[in-house]
C-alpha positions in Angstrom: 0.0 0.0 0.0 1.6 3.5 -0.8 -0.7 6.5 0.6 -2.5 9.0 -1.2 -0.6 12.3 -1.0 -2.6 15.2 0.3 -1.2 18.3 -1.1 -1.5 21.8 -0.1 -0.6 23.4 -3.1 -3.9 22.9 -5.2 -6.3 23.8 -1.8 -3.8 26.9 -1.6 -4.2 28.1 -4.8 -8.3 27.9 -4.7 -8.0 29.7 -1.4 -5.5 32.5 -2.7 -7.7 33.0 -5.9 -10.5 33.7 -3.8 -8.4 36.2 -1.6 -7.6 38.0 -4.8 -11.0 38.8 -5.6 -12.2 39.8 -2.8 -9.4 42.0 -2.2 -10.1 43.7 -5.7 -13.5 44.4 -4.6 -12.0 45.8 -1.1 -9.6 48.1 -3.4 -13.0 49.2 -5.7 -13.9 50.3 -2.6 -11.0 52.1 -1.7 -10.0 49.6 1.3 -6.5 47.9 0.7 -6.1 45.2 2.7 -3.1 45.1 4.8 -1.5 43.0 7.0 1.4 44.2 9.6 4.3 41.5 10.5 5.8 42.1 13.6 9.3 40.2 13.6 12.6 40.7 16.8 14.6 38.0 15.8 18.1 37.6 13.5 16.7 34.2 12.2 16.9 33.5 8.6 14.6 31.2 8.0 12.0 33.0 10.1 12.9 36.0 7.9 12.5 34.1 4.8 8.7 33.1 6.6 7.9 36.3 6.9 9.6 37.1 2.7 7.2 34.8 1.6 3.8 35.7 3.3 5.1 39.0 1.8 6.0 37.9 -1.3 2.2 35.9 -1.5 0.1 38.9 0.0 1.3 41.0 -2.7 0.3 38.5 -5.6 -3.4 38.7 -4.5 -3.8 42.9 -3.8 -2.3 42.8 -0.2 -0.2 45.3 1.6 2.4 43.4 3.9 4.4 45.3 6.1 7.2 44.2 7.8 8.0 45.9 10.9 11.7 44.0 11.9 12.5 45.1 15.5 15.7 43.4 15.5 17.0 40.6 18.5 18.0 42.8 20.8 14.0 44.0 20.8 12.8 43.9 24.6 8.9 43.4 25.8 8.3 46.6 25.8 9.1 48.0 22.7 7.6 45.0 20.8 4.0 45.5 22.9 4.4 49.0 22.1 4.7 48.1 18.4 2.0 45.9 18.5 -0.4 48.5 20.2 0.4 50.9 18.2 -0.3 49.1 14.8 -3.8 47.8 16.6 -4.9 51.3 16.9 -4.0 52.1 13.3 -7.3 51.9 10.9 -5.4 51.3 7.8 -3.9 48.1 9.4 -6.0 45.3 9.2 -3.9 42.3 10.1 -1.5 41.8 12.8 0.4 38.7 14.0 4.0 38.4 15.7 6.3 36.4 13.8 8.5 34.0 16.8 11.0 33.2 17.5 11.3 35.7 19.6 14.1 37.1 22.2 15.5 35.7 25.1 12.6 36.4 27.8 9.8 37.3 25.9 6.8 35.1 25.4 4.4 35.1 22.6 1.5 33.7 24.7 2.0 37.3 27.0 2.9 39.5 23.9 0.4 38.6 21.7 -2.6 40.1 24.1 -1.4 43.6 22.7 -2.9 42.3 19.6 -6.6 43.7 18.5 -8.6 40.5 18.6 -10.1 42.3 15.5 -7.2 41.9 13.6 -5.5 38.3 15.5 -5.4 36.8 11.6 -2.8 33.9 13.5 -5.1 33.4 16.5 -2.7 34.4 19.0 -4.0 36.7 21.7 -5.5 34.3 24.3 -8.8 36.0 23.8 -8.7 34.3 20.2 -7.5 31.1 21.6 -10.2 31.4 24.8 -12.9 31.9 22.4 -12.2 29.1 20.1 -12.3 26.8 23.3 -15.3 28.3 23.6 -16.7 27.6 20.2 -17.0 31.4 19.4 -16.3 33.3 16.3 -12.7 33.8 16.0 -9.6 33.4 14.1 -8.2 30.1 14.5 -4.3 29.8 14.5 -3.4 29.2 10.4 -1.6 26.4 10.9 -4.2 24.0 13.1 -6.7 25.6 10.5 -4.6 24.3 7.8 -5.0 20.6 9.2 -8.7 21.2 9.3 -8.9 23.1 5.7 -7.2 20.4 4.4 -9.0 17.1 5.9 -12.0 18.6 4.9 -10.8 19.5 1.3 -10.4 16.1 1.0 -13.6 14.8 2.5 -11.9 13.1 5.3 -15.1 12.0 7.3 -14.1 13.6 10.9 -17.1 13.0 12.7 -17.0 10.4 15.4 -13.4 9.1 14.3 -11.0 9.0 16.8 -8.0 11.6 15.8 -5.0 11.8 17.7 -2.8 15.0 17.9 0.8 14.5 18.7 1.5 18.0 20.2 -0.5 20.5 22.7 1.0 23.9 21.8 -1.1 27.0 21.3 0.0 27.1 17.6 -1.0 24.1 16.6 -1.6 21.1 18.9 -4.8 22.6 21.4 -6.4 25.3 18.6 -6.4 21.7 16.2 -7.9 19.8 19.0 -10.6 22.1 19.7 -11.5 22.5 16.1 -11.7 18.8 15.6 -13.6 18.8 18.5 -16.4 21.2 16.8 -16.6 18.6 13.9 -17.7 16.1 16.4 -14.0 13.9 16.2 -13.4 11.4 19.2 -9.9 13.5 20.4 -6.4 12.2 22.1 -4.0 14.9 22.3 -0.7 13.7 23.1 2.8 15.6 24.0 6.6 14.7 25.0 5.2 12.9 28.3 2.2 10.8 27.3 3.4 6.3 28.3 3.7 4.8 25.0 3.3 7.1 22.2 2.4 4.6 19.6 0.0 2.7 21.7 -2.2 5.9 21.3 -1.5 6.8 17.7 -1.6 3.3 16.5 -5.6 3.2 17.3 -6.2 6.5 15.3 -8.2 7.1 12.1 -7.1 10.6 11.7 -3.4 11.3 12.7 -2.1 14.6 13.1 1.8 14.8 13.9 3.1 18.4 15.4 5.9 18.3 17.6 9.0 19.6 15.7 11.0 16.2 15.7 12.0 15.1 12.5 10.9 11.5 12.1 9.0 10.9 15.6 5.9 9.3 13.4 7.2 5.9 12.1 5.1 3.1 10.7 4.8 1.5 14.4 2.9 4.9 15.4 0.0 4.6 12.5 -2.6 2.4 11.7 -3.0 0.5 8.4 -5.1 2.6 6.4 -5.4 5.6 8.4 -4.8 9.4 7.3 -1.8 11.5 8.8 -1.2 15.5 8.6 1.9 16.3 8.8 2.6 19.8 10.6 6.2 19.4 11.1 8.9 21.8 9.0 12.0 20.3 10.9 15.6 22.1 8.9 17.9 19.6 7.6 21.2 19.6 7.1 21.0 19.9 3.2 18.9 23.2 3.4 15.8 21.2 3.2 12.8 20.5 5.3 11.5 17.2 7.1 8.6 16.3 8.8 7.3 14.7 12.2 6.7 11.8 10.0 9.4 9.2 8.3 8.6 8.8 5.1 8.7 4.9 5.2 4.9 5.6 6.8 3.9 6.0 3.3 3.8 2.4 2.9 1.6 2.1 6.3 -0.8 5.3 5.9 -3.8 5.6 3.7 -2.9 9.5 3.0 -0.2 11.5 4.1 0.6 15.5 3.7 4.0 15.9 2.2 6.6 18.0 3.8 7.3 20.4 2.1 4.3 20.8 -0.1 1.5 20.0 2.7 0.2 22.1 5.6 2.5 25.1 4.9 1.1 26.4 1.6 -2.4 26.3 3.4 -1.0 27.9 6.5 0.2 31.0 4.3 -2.9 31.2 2.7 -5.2 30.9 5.1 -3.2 33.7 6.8 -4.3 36.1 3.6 -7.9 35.0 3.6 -8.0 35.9 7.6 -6.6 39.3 6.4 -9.5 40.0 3.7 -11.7 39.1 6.5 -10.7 41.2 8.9 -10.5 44.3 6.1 -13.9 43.0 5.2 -15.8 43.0 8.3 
C-alpha cells in the first residue's frame, strides 16, 4: 500500500484566488487590505517566513508590512509596536512572527494584539474563544490541518484523531476545532506512556511536535490518514517532517513535507486578512 498524497498546493491556490477577488472588490472600494508582521529575531529562516507571506500577499492585492525590531528588541518595545499598529485603521492584520528574544513570550505579547485583527489566532482572547466555540480566528496552521481534511472529504465526525503535540500554535487550537466537527480527540505531547499505543488506534493522525521523524510506521494504523505539521531544517537546506517517510507504505494518506500544511498555512493567513478588512 503506498498513501495518497494530500497536497497543499492545489487547496492553496483555490483559497489565494478567492483572496484576490475579494481583495479587488476591497480596493473598488478604496479599502486595501493590509496586513502588519511584527518580527525581533536575526533568524533566517523565520525571515524568509515572513519574505514569503510578503511575497504571496502581494500577488493577490495585499499590503504586507514588515516591521523588523531586530534581537536585541525587549517586551516593551515590541508590545508598544504591536499596540500601536492595533490602533491604526489602515492596518487590518496583525500577528507576531517568533522566534522571539530571550525572555519574551508570545502567549503574554500577543494580548497587545486587537482581537479584531489576530489573523494567526494568538491573543489568548482568540485562543479562549475558540475553546469556547465562538467566532474567532483560529491559528493558520491548526486551521490548515482542518482546511485540508476537509478538502479532501476526510469523514471527521466520530473518528477517533489523535494529535501529537499540545501547543497553542497548533496542537490545542487543532484539537478544539476537531472537537467542533464532532471527532473522538487524544492529544498527546513529550510525556504521554507509550506514544504509539495511542496513535496506533487513530483514524485521523495529526503529527506536530518539531521532531524530524518521531511518526514511524509503528505509530499509524493501516489505512489511516496523517497531517503532517512538522517543517524540521535539515542539514542539506531542506525541510523534514514529524513523520518518516517509510509511513507512506503504512498510511492511507499522508501531507508531504514540504508541499503540505505550509502552503495552506500562508494562505489561510491572507484570507483571515481579507476578512478582517472586510468586516
Amino acid at each position: 500500500m503506498t498513501a495518497t498524497e494530500l497536497k497543499g498546493g492545489p487547496l492553496a491556490t483555490l483559497i489565494r484566488t478567492d483572496v484576490a477577488e475579494r481583495a479587488a472588490k476591497l480596493a473598488e472600494q478604496g479599502r486595501t487590505p493590509r496586513l502588519a508582521v511584527v518580527t525581533a529575531t536575526d533568524d533566517e529562516a523565520s525571515a524568509w517566513y515572513v519574505r514569503s507571506i510578503a511575497k504571496a500577499a502581494g500577488k493577490v492585492g495585499i499590503t504586507c508590512d514588515i516591521v523588523d525590531l531586530g534581537p536585541a528588541a525587549g517586551a516593551a518595545e515590541i508590545t508598544a509596536t504591536l499596540e500601536r499598529l492595533s490602533a491604526d485603521d489602515t492596518v487590518h492584520g496583525l500577528m507576531l512572527q517568533t522566534p522571539l528574544p530571550a525572555g519574551a513570550r508570545l502567549e503574554e505579547l500577543a494580548g497587545a494584539i486587537d482581537f479584531a485583527k489576530d489573523v494567526d489566532g494568538a491573543s489568548p482572547l482568540s485562543l479562549g474563544r475558540l475553546a469556547a466555540g465562538l467566532p474567532a480566528f483560529a491559528p493558520a496552521t491548526a486551521e490548515a490541518v482542518l482546511t485540508i481534511l476537509e478538502h479532501y472529504q476526510v469523514e471527521l465526525q466520530g473518528k477517533h484523531v489523535v494529535v501529537v503535540g499540545r501547543s497553542t500554535v497548533v496542537g490545542k487550537p487543532a484539537a478544539h476545532l476537531l472537537l467542533d466537527r464532532n471527532a473522538t480527540v487524544t492529544v498527546c505531547h513529550s510525556r504521554t506512556t507509550d506514544l504509539a499505543a495511542l496513535t496506533s488506534t487513530a483514524e485521523v493522525l495529526v503529527a506536530a511536535v518539531g521532531r524530524a521523524g518521531l511518526i514511524t510506521g509503528a505509530h499509524v494504523r493501516p489505512g489511516a490518514t496523517v497531517i503532517d505539521v512538522g517543517t524540521n531544517p535539515t542539514e542539506d537546506g531542506g525541510l523534514a517532517g514529524d513523520v518518516d517517510p517509510a509511513v507512506a507504505a503504512v498510511a492511507g494518506a499522508l501531507t508531504p513535507v514540504p508541499g503540505g500544511v505550509g502552503p495552506v498555512t500562508t494562505a489561510l493567513l491572507l484570507r483571515h486578512t481579507v476578512e478582517a478588512a472586510e468586516r
